[in-house]
py3Dmol code that shows the C-alpha trace and the ligand (Angstrom):
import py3Dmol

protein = """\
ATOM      1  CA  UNK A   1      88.848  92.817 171.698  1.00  0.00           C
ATOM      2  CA  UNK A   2      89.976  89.364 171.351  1.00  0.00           C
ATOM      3  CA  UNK A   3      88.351  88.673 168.295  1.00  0.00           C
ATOM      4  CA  UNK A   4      89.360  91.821 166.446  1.00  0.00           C
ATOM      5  CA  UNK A   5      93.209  90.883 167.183  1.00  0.00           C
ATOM      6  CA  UNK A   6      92.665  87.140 165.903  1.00  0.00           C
ATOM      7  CA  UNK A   7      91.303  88.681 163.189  1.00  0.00           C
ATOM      8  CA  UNK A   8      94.523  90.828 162.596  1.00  0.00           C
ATOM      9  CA  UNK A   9      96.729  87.847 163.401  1.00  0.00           C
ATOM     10  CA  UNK A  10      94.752  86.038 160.382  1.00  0.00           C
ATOM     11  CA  UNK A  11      94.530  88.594 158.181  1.00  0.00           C
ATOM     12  CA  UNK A  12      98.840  89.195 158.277  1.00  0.00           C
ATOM     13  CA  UNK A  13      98.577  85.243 157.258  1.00  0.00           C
ATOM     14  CA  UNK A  14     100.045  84.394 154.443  1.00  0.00           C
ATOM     15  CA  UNK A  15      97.492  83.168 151.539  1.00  0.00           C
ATOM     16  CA  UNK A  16      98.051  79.219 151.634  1.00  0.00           C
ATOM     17  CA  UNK A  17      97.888  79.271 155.236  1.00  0.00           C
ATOM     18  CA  UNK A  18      95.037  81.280 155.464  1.00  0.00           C
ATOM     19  CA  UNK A  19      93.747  78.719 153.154  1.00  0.00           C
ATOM     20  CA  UNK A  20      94.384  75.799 155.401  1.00  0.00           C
ATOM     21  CA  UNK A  21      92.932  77.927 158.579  1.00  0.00           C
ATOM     22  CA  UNK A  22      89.597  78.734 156.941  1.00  0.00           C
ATOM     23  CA  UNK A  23      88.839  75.560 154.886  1.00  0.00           C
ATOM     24  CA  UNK A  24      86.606  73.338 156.961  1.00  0.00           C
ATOM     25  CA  UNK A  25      87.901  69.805 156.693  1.00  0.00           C
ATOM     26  CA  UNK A  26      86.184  67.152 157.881  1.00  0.00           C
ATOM     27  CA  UNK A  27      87.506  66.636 161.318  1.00  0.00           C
ATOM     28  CA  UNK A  28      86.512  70.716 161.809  1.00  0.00           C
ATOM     29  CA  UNK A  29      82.972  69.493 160.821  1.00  0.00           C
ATOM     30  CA  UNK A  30      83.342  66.566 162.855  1.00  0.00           C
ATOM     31  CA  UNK A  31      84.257  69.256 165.951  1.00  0.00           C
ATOM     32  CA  UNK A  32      81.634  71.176 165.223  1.00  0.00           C
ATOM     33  CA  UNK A  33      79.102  68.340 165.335  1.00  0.00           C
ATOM     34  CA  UNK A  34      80.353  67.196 168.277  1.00  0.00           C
ATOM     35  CA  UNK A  35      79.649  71.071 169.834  1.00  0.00           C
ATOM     36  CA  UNK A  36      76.376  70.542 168.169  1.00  0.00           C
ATOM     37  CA  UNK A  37      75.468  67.475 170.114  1.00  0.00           C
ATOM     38  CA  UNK A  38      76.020  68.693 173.388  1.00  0.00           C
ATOM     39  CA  UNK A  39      73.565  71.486 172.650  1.00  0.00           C
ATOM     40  CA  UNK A  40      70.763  69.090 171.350  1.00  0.00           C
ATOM     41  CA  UNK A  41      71.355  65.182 172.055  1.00  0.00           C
ATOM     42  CA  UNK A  42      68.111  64.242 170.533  1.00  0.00           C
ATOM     43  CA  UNK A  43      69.656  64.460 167.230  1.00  0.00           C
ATOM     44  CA  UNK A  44      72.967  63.000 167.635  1.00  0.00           C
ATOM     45  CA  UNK A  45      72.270  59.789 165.895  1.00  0.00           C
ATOM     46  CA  UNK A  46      71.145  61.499 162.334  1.00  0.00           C
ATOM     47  CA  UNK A  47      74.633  64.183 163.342  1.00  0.00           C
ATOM     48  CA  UNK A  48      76.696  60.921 164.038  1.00  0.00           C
ATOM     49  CA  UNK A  49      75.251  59.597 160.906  1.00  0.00           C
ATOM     50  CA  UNK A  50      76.154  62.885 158.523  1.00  0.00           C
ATOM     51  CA  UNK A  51      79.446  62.924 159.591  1.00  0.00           C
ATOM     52  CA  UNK A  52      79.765  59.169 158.973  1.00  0.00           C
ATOM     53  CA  UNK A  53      78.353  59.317 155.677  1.00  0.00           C
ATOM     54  CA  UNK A  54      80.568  62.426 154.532  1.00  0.00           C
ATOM     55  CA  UNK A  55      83.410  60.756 156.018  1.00  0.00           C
ATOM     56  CA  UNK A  56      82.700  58.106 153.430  1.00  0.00           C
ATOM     57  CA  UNK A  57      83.539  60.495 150.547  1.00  0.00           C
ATOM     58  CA  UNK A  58      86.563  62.758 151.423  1.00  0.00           C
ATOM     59  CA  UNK A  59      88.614  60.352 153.258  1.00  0.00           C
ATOM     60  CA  UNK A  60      90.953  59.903 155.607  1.00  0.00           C
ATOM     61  CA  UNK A  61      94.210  61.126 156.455  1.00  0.00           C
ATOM     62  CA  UNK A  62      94.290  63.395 154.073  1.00  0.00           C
ATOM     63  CA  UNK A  63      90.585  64.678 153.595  1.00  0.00           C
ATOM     64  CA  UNK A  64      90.603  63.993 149.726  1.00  0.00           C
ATOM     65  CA  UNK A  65      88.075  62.720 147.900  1.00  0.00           C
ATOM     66  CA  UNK A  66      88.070  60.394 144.791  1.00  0.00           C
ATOM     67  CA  UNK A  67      84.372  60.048 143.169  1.00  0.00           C
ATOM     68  CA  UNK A  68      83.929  58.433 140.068  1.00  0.00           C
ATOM     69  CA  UNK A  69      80.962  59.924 137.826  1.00  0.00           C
ATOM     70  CA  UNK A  70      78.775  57.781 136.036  1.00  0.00           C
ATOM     71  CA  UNK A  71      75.779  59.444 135.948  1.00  0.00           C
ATOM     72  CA  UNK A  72      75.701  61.008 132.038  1.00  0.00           C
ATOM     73  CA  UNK A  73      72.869  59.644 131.281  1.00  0.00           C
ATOM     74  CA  UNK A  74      70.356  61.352 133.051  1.00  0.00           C
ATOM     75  CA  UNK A  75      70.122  63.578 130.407  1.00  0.00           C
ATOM     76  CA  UNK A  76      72.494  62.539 128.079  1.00  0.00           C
ATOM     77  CA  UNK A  77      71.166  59.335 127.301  1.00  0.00           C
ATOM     78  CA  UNK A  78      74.097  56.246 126.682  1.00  0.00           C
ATOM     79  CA  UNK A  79      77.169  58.193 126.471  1.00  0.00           C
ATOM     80  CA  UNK A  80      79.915  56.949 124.911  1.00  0.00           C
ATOM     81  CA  UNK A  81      81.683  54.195 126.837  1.00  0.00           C
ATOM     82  CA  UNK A  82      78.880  54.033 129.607  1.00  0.00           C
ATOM     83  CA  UNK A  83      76.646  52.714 127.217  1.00  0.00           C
ATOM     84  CA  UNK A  84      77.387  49.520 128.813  1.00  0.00           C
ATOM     85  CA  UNK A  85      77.134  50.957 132.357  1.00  0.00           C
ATOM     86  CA  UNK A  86      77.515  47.811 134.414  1.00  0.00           C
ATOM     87  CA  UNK A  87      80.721  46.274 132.298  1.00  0.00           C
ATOM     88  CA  UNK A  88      82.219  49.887 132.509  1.00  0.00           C
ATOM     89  CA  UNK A  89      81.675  50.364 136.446  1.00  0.00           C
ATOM     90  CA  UNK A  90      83.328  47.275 137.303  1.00  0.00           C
ATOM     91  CA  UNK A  91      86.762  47.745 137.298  1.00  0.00           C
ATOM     92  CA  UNK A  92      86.631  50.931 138.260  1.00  0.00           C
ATOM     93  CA  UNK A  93      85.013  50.507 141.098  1.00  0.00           C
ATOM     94  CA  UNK A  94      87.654  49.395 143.957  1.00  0.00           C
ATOM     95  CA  UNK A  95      90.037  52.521 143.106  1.00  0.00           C
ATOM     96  CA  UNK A  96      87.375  55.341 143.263  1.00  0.00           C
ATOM     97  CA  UNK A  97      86.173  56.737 147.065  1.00  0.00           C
ATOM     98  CA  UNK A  98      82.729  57.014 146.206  1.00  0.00           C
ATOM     99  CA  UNK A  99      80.960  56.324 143.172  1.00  0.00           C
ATOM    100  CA  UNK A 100      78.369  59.038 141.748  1.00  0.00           C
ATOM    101  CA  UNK A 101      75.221  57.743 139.805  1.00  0.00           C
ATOM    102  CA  UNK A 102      70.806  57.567 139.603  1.00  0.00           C
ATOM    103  CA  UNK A 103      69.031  55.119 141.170  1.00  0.00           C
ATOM    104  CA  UNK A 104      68.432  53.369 137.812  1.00  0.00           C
ATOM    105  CA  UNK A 105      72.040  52.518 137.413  1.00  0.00           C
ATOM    106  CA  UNK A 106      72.484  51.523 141.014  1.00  0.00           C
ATOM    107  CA  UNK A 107      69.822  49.130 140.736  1.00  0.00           C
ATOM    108  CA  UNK A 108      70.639  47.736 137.353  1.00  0.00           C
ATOM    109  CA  UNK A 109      74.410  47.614 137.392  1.00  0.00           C
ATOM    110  CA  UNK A 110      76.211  47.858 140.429  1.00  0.00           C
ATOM    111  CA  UNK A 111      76.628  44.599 142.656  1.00  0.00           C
ATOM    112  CA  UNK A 112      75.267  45.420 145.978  1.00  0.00           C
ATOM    113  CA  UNK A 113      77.845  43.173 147.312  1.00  0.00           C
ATOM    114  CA  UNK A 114      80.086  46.434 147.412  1.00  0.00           C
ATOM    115  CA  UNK A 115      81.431  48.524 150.001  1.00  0.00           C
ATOM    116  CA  UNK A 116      81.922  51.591 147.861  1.00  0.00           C
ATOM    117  CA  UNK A 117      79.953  54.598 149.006  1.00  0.00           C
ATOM    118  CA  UNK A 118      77.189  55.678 146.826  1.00  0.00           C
ATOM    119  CA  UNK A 119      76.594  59.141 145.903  1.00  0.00           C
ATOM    120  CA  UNK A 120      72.614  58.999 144.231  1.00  0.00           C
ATOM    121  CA  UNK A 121      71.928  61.790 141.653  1.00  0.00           C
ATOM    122  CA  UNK A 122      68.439  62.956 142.878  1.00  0.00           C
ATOM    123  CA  UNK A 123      67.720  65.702 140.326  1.00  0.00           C
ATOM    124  CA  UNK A 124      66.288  66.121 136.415  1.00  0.00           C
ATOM    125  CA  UNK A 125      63.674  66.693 134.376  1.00  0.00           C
ATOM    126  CA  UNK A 126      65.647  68.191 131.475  1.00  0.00           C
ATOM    127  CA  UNK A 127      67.202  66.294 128.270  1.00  0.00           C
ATOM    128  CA  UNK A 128      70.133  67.259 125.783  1.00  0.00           C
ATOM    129  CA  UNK A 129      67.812  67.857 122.758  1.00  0.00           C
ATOM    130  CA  UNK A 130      65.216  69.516 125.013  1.00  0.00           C
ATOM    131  CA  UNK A 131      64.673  73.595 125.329  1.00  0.00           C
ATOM    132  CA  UNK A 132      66.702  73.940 128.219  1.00  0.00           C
ATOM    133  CA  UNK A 133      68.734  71.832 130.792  1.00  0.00           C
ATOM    134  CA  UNK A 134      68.604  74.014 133.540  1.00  0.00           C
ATOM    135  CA  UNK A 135      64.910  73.139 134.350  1.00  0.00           C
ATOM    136  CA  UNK A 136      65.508  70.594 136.815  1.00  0.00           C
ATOM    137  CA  UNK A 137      63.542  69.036 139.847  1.00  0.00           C
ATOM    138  CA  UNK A 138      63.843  67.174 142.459  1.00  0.00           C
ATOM    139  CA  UNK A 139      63.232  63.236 140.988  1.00  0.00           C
ATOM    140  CA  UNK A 140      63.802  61.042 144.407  1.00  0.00           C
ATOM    141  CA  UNK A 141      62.539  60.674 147.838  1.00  0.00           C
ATOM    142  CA  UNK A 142      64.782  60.724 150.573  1.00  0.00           C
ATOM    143  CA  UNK A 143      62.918  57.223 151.215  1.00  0.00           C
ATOM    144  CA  UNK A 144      64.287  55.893 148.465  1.00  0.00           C
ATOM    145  CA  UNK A 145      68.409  57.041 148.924  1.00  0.00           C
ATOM    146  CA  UNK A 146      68.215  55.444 152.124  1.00  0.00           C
ATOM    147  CA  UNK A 147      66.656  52.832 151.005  1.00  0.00           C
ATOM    148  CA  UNK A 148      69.144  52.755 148.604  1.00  0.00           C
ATOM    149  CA  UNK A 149      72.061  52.821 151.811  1.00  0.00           C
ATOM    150  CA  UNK A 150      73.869  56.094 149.780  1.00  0.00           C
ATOM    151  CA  UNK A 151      76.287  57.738 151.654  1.00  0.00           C
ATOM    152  CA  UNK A 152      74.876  61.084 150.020  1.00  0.00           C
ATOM    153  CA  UNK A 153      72.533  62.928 147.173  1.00  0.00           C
ATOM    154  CA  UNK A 154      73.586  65.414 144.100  1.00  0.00           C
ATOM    155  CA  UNK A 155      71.873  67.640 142.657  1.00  0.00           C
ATOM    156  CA  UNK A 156      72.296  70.616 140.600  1.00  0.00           C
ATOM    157  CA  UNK A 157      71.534  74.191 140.552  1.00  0.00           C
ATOM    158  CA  UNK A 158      71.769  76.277 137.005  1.00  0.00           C
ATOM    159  CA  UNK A 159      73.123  79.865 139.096  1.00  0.00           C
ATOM    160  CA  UNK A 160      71.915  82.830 136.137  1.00  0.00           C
ATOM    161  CA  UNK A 161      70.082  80.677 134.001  1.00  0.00           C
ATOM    162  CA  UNK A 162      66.352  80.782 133.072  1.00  0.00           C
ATOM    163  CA  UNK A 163      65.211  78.702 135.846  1.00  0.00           C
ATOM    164  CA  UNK A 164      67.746  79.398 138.633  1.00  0.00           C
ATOM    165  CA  UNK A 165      65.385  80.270 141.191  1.00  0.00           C
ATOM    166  CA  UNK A 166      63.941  76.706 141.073  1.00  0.00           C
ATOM    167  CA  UNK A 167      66.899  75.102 141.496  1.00  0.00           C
ATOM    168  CA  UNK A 168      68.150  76.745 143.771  1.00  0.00           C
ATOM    169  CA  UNK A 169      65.236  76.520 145.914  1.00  0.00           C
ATOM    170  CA  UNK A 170      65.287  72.703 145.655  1.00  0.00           C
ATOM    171  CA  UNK A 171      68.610  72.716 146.850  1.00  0.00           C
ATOM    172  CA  UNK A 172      67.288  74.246 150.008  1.00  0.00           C
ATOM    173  CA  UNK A 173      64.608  72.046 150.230  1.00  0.00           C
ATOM    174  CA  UNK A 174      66.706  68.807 149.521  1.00  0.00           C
ATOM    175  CA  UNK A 175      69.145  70.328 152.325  1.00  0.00           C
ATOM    176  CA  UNK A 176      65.553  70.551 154.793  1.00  0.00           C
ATOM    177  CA  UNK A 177      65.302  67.333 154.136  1.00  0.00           C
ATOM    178  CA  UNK A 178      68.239  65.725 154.058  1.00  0.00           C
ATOM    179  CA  UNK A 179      69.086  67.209 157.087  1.00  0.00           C
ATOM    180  CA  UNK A 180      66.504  65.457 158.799  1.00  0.00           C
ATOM    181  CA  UNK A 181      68.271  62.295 158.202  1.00  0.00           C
ATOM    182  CA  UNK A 182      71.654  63.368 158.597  1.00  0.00           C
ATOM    183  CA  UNK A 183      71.995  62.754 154.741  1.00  0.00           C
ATOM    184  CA  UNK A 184      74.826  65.216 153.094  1.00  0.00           C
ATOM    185  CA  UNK A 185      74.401  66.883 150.039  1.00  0.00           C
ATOM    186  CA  UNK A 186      76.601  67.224 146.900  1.00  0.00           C
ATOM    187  CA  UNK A 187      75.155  70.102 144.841  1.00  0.00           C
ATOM    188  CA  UNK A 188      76.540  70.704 140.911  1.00  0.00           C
ATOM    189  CA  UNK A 189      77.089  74.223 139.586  1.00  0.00           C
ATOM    190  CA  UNK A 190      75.732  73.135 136.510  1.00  0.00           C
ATOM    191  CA  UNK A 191      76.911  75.478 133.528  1.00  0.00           C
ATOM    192  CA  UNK A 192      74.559  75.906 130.696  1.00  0.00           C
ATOM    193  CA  UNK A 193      75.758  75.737 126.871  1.00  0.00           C
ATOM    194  CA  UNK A 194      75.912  79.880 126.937  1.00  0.00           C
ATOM    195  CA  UNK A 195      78.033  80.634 130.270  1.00  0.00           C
ATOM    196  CA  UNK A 196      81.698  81.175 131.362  1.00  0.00           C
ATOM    197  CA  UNK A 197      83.252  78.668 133.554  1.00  0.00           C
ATOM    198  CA  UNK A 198      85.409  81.967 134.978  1.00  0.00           C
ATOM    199  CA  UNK A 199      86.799  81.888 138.926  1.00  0.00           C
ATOM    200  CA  UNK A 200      83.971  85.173 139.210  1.00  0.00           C
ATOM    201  CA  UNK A 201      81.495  83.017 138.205  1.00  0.00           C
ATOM    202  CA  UNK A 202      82.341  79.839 139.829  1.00  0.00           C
ATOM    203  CA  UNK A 203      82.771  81.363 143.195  1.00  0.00           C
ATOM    204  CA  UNK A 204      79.553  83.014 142.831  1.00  0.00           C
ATOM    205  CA  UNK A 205      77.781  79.871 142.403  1.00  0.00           C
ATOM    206  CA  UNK A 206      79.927  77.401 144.839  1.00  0.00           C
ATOM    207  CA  UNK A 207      79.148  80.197 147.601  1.00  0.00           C
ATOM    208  CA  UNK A 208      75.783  79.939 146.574  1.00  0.00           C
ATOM    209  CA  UNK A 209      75.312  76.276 147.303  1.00  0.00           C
ATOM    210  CA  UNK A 210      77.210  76.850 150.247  1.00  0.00           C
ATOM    211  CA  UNK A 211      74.875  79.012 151.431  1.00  0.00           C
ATOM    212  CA  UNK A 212      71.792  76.845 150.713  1.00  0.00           C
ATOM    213  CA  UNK A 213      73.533  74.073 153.055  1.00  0.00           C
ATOM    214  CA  UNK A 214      75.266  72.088 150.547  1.00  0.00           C
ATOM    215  CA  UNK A 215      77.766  70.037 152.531  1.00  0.00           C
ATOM    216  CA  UNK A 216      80.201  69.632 149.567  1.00  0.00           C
ATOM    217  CA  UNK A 217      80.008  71.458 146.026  1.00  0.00           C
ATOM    218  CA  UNK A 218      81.087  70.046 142.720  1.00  0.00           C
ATOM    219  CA  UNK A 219      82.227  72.910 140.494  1.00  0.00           C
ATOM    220  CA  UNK A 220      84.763  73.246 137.302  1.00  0.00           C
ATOM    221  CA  UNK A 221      88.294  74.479 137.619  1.00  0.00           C
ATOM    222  CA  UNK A 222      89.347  76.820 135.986  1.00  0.00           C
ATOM    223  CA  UNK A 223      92.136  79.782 136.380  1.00  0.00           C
ATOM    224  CA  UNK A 224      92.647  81.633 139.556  1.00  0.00           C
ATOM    225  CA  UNK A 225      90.692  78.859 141.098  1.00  0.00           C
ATOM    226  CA  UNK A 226      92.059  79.592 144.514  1.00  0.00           C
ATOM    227  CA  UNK A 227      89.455  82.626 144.793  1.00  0.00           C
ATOM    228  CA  UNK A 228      86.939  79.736 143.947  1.00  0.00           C
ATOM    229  CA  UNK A 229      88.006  77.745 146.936  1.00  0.00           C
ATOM    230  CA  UNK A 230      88.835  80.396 149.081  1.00  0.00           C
ATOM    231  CA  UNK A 231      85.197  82.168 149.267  1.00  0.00           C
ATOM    232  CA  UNK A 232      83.553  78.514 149.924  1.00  0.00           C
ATOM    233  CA  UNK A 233      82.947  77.562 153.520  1.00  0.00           C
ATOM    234  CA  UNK A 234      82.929  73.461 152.248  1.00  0.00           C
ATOM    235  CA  UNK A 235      84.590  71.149 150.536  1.00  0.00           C
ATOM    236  CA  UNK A 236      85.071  71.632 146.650  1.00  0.00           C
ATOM    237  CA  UNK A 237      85.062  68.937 144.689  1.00  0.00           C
ATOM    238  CA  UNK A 238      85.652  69.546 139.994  1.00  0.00           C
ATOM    239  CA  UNK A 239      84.224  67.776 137.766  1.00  0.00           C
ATOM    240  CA  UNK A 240      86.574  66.186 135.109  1.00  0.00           C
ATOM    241  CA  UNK A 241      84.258  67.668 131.869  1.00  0.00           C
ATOM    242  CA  UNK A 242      84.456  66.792 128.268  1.00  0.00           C
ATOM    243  CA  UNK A 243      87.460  64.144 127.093  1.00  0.00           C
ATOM    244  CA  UNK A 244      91.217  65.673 127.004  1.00  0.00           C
ATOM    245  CA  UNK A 245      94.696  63.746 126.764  1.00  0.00           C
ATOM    246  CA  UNK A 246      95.116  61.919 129.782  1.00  0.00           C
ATOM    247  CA  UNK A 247      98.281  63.664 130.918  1.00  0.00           C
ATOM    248  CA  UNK A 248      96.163  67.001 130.418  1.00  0.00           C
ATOM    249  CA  UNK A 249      93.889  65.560 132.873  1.00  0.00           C
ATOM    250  CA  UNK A 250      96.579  64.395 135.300  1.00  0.00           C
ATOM    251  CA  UNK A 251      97.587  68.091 135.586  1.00  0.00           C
ATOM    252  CA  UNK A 252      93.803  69.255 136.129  1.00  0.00           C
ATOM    253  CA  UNK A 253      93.538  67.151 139.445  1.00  0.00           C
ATOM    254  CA  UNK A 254      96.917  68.169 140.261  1.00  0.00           C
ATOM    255  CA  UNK A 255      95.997  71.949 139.903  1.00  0.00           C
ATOM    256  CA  UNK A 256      92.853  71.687 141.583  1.00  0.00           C
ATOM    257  CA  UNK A 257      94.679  70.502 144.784  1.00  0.00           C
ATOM    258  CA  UNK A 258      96.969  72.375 144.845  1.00  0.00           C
ATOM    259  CA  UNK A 259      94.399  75.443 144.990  1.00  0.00           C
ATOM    260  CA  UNK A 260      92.463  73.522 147.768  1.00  0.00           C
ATOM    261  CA  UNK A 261      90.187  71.250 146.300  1.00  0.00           C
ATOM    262  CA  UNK A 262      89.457  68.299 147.985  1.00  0.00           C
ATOM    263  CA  UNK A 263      89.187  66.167 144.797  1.00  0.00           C
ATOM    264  CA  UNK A 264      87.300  65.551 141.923  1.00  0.00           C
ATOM    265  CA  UNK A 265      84.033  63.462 140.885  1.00  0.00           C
ATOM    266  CA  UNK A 266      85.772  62.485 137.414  1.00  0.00           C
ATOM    267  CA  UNK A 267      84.149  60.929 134.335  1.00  0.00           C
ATOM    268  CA  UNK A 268      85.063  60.786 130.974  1.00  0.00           C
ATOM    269  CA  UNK A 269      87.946  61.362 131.251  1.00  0.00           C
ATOM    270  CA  UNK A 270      88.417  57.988 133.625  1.00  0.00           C
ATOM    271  CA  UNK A 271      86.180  56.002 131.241  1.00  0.00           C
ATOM    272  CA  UNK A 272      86.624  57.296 128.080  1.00  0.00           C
ATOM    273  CA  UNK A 273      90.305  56.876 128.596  1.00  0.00           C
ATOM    274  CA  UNK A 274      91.753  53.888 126.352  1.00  0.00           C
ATOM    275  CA  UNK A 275      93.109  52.773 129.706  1.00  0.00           C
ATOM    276  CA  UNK A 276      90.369  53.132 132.824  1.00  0.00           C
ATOM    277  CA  UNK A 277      92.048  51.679 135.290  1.00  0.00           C
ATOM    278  CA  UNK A 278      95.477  52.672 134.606  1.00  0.00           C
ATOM    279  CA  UNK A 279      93.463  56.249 133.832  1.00  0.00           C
ATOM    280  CA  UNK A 280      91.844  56.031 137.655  1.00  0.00           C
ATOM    281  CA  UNK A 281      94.933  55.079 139.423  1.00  0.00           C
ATOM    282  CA  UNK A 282      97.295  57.493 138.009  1.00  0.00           C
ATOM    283  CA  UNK A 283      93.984  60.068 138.992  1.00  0.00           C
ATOM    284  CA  UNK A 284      94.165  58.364 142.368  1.00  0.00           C
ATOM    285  CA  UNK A 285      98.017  58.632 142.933  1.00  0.00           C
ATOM    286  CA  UNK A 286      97.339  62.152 142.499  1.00  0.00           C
ATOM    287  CA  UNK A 287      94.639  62.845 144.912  1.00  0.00           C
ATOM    288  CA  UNK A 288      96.141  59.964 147.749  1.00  0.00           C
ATOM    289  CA  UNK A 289      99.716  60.072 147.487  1.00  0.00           C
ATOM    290  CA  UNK A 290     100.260  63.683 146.294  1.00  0.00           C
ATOM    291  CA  UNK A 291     102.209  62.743 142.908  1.00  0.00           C
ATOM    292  CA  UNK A 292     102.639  65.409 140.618  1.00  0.00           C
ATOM    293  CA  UNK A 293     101.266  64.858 136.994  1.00  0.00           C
ATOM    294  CA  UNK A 294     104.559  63.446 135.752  1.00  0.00           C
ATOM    295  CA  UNK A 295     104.553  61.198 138.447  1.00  0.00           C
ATOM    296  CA  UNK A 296     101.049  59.972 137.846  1.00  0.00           C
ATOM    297  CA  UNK A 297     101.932  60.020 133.877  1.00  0.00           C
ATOM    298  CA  UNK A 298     104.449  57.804 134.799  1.00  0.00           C
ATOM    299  CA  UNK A 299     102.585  55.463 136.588  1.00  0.00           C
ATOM    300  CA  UNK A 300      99.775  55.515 134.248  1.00  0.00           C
ATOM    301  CA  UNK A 301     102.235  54.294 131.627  1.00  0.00           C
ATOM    302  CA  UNK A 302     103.582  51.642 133.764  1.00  0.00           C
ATOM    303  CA  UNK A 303     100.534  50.266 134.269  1.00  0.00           C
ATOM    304  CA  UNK A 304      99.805  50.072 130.749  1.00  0.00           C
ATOM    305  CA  UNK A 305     103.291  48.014 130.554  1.00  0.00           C
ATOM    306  CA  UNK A 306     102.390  45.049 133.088  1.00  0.00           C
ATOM    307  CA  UNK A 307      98.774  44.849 131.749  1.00  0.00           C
TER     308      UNK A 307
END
"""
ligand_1 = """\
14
R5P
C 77.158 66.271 134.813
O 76.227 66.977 135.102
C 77.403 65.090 135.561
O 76.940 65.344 136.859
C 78.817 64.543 135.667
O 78.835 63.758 136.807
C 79.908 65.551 135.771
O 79.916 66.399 134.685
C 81.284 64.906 135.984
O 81.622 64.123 134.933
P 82.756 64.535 133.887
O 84.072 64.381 134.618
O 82.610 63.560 132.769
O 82.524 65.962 133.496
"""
view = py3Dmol.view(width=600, height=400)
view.addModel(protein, "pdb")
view.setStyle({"model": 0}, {"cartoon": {"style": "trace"}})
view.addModel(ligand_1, "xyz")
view.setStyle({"model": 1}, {"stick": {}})
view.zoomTo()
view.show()
């Protein structure tokens, strides 16, 4: 009786609040884990640590999130302007939240005398100019991300592709894992060369991982990405994708959240920008201080000025 007339209250909500009733933030999940705790103490530690780590990524006050991407060339090979991976990380690397990379890069050219959160790519298998990229595996132990101190693993699952079932078994398996150690997951919605990037699609696939256990998805925006957002139970994160004008990629962060995403785990177009760090700021000013696009646009060109 009580349920069914907080569900009618909810459903006579209008859409954006609805949106910020059902979203789970990350003081929700913290609630929940707390609930969780008092029901089984002898995991609290690993809980305590999941909600640490995630807490890492989508920050504080505002629950957004900030990741830089860096991790092309897992099957890309050197991509253009990270073919130099170390001397394009660095000055990037105090303005982004969390930083998104393999194990190879970590170790080879990030100074472990940071305190940016690490976010280890943990699947592949497949190349550019091989027959298919969606036939990924898991390529790390757990062992070696903790090792490794990362505040979380990525991986990605190719939903209606030839080898979707695999991948999206892994996913559960990484989440069996991972939750063992109180490790979040990231998971992609990889698109292959041959699908739409459409808000039916996309919501398909972010509910998917969502459903596997996936504690935060990465997706693409695109239009009517509200439905995306709405219809997944965690934090959505886009990825930037191929190289635009900045100011075009000012107003794709700014659209995203403003549909609900958290943030974005942003690439090329941070580092293939003729201006990074003016590029990541602007990005930043978006996500942290809630400019609009011509505010960050504005800022970006400042920053240009005084350098
Ligand atoms: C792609 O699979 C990689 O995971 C990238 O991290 C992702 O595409 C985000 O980078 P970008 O903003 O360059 O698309």
């Amino acid at each position: 009786m009580l349920v069914n007339t907080l569900l009618n209250v909810y459903s006579a909500l209008p859409h954006t609040i609805r949106k910020m009733t059902v979203k789970v933030t990350t003081h929700d999940m913290m609630y929940m884990v707390q609930r969780f705790k008092k029901s089984n103490s002898s995991v609290k530690d690993m809980d305590w640590g999941l909600q640490n780590r995630l807490s890492r990524i989508i920050r504080q006050p505002k629950n957004r999130a900030l990741m830089l991407a860096v991790d092309h060339g897992y099957f890309l090979g050197p991509t253009a302007r990270l073919e130099d991976a170390q001397k394009t990380i660095a000055p990037l690397l105090e303005y982004c939240d969390s930083l998104m990379l393999t194990r190879g890069i970590l170790r080879t050219s990030v100074s472990p005398i940071t305190n940016t959160p690490m976010v280890l790519r943990v699947s592949g298998g497949s190349s550019i100019i091989g027959k298919d990229l969606s036939r990924e595996d898991i390529t790390v132990d757990i062992k070696d991300a903790i090792r490794l101190n990362v505040s979380a693993m990525a991986m990605s699952i190719f939903v209606g592709s030839k080898y979707e079932y695999q991948t999206i078994v892994n996913l559960g398996r990484l989440v069996n894992i991972s939750l063992e150690y109180g490790m979040p997951v990231l998971a992609v919605t990889a698109v292959g060369k041959d699908m739409g990037k459409d808000a039916r699609y996309l919501s398909l696939a972010c509910r998917m991982a969502a459903e596997q256990g996936a504690n935060i998805v990465k997706t693409y925006y695109c239009e009517n990405f509200e439905e995306v957002v709405d219809s997944c139970p965690v934090p959505i994160i886009i990825a930037g994708g191929k190289k635009i004008p900045e100011k075009d990629a000012m107003e794709l962060t700014y659209n995203a959240i403003q549909a609900g995403a958290v943030g974005v785990d942003m690439g090329r177009n941070i580092w293939q920008s003729d201006n990074p760090v003016p590029m990541i700021r602007a990005v930043q000013s978006i996500i942290h201080q809630d400019n609009d696009a011509d505010a960050a646009w504005e800022l970006y060109n400042q920053l240009i000025q005084e350098t």
